[in-house]
C-alpha positions as CSV (number, residue, x, y, z in Angstrom):
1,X,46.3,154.4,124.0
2,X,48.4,151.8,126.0
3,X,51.7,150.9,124.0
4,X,51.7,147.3,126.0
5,X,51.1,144.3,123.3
6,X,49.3,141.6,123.0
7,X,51.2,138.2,121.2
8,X,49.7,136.4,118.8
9,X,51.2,134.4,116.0
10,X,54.0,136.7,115.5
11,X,51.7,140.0,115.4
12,X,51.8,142.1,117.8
13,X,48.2,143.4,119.2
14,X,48.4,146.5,120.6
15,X,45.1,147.2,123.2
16,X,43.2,150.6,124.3
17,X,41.1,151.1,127.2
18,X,42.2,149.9,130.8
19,X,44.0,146.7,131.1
20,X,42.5,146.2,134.3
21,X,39.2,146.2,132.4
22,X,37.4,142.9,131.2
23,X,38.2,142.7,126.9
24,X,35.3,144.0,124.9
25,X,36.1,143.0,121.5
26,X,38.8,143.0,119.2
27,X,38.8,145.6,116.0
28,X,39.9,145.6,113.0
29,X,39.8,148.3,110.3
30,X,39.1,147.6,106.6
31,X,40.4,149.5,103.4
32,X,37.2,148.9,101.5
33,X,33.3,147.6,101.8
34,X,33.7,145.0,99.9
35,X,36.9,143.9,102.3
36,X,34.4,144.4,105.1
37,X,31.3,142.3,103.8
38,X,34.0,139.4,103.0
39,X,35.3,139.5,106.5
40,X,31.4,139.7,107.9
41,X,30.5,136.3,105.0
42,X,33.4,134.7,106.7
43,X,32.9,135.5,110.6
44,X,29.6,134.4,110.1
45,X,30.3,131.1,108.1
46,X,32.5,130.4,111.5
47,X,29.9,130.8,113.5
48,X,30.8,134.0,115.2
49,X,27.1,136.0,116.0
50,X,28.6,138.7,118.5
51,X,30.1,141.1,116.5
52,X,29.2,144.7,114.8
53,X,30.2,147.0,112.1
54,X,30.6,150.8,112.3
55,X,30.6,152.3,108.3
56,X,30.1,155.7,107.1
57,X,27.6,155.0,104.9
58,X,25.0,152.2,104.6
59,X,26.1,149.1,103.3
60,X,23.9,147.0,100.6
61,X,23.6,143.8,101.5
62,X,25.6,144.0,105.0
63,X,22.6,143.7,107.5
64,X,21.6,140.4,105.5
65,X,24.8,139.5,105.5
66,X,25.4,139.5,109.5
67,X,21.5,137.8,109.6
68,X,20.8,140.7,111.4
69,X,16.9,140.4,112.3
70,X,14.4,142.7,111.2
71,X,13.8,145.6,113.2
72,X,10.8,145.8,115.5
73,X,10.8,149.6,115.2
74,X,8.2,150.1,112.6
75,X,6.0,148.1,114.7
76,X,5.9,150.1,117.6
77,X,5.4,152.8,115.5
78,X,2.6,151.2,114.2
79,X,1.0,150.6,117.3
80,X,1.5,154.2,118.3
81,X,-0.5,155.5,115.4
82,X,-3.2,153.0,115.8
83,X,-3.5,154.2,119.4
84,X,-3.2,157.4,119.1
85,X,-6.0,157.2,116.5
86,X,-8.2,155.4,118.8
87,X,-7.3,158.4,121.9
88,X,-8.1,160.7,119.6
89,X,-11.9,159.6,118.6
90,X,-12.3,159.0,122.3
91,X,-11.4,162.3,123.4
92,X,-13.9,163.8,121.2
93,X,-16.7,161.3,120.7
94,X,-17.4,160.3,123.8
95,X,-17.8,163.7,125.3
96,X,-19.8,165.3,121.9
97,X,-21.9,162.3,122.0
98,X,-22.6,161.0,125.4
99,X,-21.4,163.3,128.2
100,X,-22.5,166.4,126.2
101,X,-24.5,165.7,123.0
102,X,-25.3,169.3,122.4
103,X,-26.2,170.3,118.6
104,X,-24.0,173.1,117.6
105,X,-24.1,175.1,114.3
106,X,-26.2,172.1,113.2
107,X,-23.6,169.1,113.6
108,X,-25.0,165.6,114.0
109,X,-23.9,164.2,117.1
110,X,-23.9,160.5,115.0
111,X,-20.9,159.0,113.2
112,X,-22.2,161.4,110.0
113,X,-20.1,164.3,111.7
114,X,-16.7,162.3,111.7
115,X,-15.1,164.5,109.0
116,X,-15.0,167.3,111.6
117,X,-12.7,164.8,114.2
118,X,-10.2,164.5,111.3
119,X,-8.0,167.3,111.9
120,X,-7.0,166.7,115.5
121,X,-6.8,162.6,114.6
122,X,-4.0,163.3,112.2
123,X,-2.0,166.0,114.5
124,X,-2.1,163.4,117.5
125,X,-1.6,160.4,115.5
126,X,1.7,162.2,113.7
127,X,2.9,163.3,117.1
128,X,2.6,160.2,119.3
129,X,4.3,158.2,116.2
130,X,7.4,160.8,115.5
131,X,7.6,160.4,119.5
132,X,7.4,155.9,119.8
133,X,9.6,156.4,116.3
134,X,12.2,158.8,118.0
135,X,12.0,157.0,121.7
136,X,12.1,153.4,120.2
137,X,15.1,154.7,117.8
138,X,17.4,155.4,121.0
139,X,16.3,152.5,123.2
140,X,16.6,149.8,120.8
141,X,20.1,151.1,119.7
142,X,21.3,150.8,123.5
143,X,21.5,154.3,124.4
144,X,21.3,155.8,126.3
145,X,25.3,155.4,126.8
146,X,27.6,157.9,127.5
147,X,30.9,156.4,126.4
148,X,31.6,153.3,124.0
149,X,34.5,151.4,124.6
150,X,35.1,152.0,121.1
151,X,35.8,155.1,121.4
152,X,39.2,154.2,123.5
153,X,40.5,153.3,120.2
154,X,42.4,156.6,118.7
155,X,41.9,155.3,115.3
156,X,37.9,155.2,115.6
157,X,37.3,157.9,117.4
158,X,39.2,160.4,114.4
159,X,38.4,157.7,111.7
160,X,35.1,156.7,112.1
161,X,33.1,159.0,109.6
162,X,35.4,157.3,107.2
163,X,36.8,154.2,108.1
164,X,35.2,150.4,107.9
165,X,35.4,149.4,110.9
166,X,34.7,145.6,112.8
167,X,34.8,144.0,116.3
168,X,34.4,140.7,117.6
169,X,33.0,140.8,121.1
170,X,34.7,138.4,123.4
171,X,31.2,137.5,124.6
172,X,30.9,135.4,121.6
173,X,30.8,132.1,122.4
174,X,32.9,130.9,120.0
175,X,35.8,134.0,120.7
176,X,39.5,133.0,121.1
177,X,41.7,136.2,121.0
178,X,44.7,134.1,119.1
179,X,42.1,132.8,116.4
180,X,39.8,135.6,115.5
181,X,43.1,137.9,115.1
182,X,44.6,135.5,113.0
183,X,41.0,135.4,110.9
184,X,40.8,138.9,110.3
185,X,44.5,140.0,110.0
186,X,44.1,136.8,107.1
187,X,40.8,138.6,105.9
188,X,42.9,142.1,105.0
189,X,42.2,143.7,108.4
190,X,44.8,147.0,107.8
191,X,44.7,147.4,111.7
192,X,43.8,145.3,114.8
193,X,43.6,146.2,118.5
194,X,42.4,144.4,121.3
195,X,39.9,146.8,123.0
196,X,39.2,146.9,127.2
197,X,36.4,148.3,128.9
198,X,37.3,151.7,130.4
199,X,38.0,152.4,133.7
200,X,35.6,155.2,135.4
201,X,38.1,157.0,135.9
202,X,38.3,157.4,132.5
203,X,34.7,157.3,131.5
204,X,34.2,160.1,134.1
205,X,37.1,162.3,132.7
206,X,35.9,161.6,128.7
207,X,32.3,162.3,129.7
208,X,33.5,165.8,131.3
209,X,35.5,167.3,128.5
């Protein structure tokens, strides 16, 4: 970590990553979840939409609280089933019943004999929705990524399994380093940091150890 500072209000704001880097957000570390769902109430009653939390544990109430969106997740999931349902029929009605609509042991070729498609309905349908569930999982969570400029920060990176952590992403529109330090070192914010992207250099050399 870079021992340069950062001035604001008379704090100092130390900073991780590469200075040369573009800021990604500034963090801030809270005691307690109930610190950390104040601090989220009040970013969001200031209109601040680009930030995240990192927690050890769900949250009640947190996800509402950042007016986070419902997931589209059990959606796809959905739709994976239903097709895998419908690819399943296919693949053995269609050849039982029109390509080769042989009686054997006395099965119906008609829709009477649908018990006996069951079994290989179920297997596909479970695998093709554990597969969209897995697949959509990483891809909707952005990975994959093989290094997090939160991970610069020392802190995070030994704290993180249990520490309450939150960043303000300087894409935010409404983002001003000054005021948004001053907001959460006033919200109980133990630690603050302003965190750069990392060089590749030091992407490569992280991803390599």
């Amino acid at each position: 970590m870079s021992s340069t500072l950062h001035q604001f209000h008379g704090h100092h704001l130390p900073f991780c990553g590469s200075k040369e880097e573009p800021l990604y957000a500034v963090g801030s570390r809270f005691d307690t979840p109930d610190e950390l769902f104040a601090a989220v109430t009040r970013l969001t009653a200031a209109g601040y939409t680009r930030y995240a939390c990192f927690t050890p544990y769900p949250v009640h109430g947190l996800p509402e609280a950042m007016h986070l969106p419902k997931s589209i997740l059990s959606f796809l999931v959905l739709g994976g089933g239903f097709s895998a349902i419908l690819i399943a029929l296919s693949m053995q009605l269609i050849p039982t019943t029109l390509i080769y609509p042989i009686v054997v042991g006395g099965k119906p070729l008609d829709l009477s004999a649908l018990p006996q498609y069951i079994p290989i309905t179920v297997a596909l349908t479970l695998m093709i929705a554990a597969i969209v569930a897995v697949t959509g999982m990483i891809l909707l969570g952005g990975m994959p990524r093989l290094n997090h400029p939160m991970l610069a920060w020392e802190l995070f990176a030994k704290c993180a399994s249990r520490g309450f952590f939150l960043t303000v992403e300087a894409h935010d529109k409404s983002f001003n380093m000054a005021a948004v330090t001053e907001l959460l070192h006033t919200l109980g914010a133990t630690d603050l940091i302003a965190i750069h992207e990392e060089a590749e250099a030091q992407k490569t050399g992280k991803s390599s150890k």
